[in-house]
C-alpha positions as CSV (number, residue, x, y, z in Angstrom):
1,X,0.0,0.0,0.0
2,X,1.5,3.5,-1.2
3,X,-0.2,6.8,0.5
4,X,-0.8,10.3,-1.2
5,X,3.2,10.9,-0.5
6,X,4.5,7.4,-1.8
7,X,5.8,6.4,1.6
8,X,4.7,2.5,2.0
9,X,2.5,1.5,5.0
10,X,4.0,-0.2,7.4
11,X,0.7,-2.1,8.6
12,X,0.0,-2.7,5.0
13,X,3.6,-4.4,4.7
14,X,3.3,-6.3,8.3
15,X,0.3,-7.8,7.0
16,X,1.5,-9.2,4.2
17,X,4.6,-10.2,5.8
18,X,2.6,-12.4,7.9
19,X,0.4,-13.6,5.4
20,X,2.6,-14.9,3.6
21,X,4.8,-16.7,6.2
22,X,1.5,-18.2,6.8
23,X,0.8,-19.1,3.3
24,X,4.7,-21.1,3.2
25,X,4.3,-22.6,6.7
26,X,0.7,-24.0,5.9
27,X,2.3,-25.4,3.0
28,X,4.4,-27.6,4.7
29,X,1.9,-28.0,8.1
30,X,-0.3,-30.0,5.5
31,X,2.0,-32.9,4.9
32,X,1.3,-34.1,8.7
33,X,-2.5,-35.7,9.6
34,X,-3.0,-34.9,13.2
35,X,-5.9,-36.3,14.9
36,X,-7.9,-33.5,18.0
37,X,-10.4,-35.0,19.7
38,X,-10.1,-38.4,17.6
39,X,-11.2,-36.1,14.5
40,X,-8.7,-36.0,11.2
41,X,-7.2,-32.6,10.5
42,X,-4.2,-31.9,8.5
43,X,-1.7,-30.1,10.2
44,X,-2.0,-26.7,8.2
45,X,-5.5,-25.6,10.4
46,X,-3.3,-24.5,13.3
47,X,-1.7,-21.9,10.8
48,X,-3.4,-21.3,7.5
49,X,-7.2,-19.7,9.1
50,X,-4.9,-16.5,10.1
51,X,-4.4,-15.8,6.1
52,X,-8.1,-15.3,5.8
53,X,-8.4,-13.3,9.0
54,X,-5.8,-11.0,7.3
55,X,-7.7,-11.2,4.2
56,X,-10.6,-10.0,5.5
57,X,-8.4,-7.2,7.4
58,X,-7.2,-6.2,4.0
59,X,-10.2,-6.3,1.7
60,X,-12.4,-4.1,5.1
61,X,-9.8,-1.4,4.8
62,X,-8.0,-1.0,1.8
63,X,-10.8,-2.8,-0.9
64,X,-10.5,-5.7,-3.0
65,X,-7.5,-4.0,-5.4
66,X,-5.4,-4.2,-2.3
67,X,-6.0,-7.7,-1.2
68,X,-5.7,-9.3,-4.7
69,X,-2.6,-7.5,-4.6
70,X,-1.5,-9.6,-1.8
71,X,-3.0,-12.7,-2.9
72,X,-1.0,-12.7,-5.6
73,X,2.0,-11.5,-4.0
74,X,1.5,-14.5,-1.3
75,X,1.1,-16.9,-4.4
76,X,4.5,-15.9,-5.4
77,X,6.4,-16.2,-2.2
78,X,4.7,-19.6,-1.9
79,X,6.1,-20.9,-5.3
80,X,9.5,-19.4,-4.8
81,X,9.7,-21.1,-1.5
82,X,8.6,-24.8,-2.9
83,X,10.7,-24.3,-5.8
84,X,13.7,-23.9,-3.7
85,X,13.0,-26.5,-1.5
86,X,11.9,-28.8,-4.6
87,X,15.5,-28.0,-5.8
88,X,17.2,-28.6,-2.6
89,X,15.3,-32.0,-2.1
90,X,16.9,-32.7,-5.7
91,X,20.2,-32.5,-4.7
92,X,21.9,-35.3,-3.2
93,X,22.9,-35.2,0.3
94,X,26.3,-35.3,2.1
95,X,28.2,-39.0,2.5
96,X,27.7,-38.3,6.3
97,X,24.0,-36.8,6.7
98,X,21.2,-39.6,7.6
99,X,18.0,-37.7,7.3
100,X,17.3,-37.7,3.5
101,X,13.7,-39.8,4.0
102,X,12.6,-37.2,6.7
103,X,13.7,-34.1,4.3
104,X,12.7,-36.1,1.4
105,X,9.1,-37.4,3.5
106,X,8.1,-33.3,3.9
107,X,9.4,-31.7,0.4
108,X,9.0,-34.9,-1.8
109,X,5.5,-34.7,-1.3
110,X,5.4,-30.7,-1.0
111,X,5.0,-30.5,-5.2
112,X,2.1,-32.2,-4.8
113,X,0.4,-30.6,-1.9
114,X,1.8,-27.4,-3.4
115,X,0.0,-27.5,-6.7
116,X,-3.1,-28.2,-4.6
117,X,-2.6,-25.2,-2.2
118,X,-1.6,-23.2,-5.0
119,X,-5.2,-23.5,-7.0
120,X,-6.9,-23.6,-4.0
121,X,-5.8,-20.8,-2.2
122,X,-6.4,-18.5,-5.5
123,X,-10.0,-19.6,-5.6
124,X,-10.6,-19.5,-2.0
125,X,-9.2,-16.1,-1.0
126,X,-10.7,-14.4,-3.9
127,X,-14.3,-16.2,-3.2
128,X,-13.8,-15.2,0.1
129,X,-12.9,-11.5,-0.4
130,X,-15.2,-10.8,-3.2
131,X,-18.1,-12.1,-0.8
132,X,-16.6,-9.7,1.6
133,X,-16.1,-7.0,-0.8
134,X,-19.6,-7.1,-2.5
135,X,-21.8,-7.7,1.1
136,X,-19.5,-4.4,2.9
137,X,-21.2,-2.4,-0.1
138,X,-25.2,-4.3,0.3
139,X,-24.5,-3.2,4.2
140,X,-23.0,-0.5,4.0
141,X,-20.3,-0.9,6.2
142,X,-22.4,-2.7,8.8
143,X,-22.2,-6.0,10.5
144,X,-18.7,-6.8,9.8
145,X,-18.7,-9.9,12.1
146,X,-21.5,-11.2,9.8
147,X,-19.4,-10.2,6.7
148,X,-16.0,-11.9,8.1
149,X,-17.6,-15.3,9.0
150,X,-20.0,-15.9,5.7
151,X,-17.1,-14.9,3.9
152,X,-14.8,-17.2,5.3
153,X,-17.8,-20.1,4.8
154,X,-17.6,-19.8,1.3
155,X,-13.9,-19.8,0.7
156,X,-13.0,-22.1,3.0
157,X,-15.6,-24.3,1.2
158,X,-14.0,-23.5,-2.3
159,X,-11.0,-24.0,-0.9
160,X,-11.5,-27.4,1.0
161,X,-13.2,-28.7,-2.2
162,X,-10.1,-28.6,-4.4
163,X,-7.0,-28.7,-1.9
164,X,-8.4,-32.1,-0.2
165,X,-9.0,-34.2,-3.2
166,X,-5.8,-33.1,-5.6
167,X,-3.6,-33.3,-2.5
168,X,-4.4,-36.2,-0.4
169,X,-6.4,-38.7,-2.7
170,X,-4.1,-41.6,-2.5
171,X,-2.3,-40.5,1.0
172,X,-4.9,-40.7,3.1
173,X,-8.2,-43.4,3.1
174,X,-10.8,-42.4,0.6
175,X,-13.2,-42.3,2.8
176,X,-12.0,-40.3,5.5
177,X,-11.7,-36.7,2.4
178,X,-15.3,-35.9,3.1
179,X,-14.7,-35.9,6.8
180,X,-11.4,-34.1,6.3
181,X,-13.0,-31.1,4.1
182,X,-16.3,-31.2,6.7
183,X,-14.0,-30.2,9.8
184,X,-11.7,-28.2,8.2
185,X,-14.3,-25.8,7.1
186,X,-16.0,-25.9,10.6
187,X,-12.8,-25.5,12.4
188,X,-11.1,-22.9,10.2
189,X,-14.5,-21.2,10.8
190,X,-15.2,-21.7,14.2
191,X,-10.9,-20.3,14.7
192,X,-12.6,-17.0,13.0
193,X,-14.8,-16.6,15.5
194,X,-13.0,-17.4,18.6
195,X,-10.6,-14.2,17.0
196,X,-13.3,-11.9,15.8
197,X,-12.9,-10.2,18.9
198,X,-9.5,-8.7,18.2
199,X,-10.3,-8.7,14.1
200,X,-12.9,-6.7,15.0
201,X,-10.3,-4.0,17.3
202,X,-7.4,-4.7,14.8
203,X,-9.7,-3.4,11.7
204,X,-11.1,-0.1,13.9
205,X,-7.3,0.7,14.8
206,X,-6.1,0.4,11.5
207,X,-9.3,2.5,10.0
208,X,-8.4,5.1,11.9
209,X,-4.7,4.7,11.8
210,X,-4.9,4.5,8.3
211,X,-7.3,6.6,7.2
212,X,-8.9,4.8,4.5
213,X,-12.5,2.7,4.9
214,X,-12.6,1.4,0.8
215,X,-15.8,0.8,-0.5
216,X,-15.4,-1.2,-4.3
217,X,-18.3,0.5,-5.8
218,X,-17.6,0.5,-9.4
219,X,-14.7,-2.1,-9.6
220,X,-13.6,-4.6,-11.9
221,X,-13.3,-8.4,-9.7
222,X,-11.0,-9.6,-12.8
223,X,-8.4,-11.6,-10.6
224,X,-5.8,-10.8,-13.1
């Protein structure tokens, strides 16, 4: 984000540092299935729900432009960092070092779980920000807690649909995918909520520390 004097935003640029530290670390997160409560999760649900918090951060104050912006930018970071690794995993290891199948168990399978993530973190931050974006201008600004949780329902959804079958079809028994996508969407959700309470704050300090409440009357929702 670039003010009226070209000097970058540092809130702007925290954000999407974290964002997409969150984006790379889900990445890898998501080659582990972790079992809570004797329900199946993937390991990337402790992480990844804080992207879309920040998503909806970004698309309340600074408007669908911005947070494509950083979806894109978090795309990127993501593939340079699984490209590296990719290329490092490729290489062969030193006479003395035993731990190739551990590296090899996290980024020989990364590709994989990367292409997923990749397609499905497109489709399911810009569902969720464009369901954001569009019911902030029906409301007018109200009920943002309503606009932050049906938004994150339907990306999570779109994303859950594609990541969990093109990912872990194969690693993990058919018939525990539906249960997979079912919780993460209800966890991932129910993690918004338990943190709308400080979303909430964060997005009123940074209105007013920001100065800018963007409404995206009049915008194109081309992701490109």
């Amino acid at each position: 984000m670039i003010d009226k004097n070209n000097k970058v935003s540092v809130l702007f640029m925290l954000l999407a540092v974290i964002f997409c530290v969150c984006l790379i670390s889900a990445n890898i997160f998501e080659t582990k299935q972790i079992s809570v409560l004797g329900i199946s999760l993937t390991g990337g649900l402790i992480v990844f729900p804080i992207s879309y918090i920040i998503n909806d951060v970004v698309c309340e104050v600074w408007g669908y432009r911005r947070i494509k912006l950083l979806i894109w930018l978090g795309f990127a970071m993501n593939f340079f960092f699984v490209a590296l690794g990719a290329v490092c995993d490729a290489i062969p290891g030193a006479p003395y070092w035993n731990n190739h199948e551990g590296f090899h168990a996290i980024f020989g399978l990364a590709p994989r779980i990367a292409g997923a993530s990749f397609l499905a973190f497109v489709l399911g931050s810009f569902v969720n920000a464009y369901v954001m974006s569009r019911m902030k201008i029906s409301s007018q600004g109200r009920h943002f807690s309503y606009r932050a949780v049906l938004s994150t329902i339907f990306g999570e959804t779109a994303d859950s649909l594609i990541f969990f079958p093109l990912a872990l079809y194969g690693v993990v028994p058919t018939a525990e995918l539906p249960l997979l996508m079912f919780w993460q969407v209800v966890l991932k959700t129910a993690y918004e909520v338990l943190a709308l309470p400080l979303t909430i704050q964060v997005v009123k300090w940074v209105k007013r520390y920001e100065g800018e409440d963007v409404y995206d009357n009049g915008i194109s929702y081309n992701v490109f």
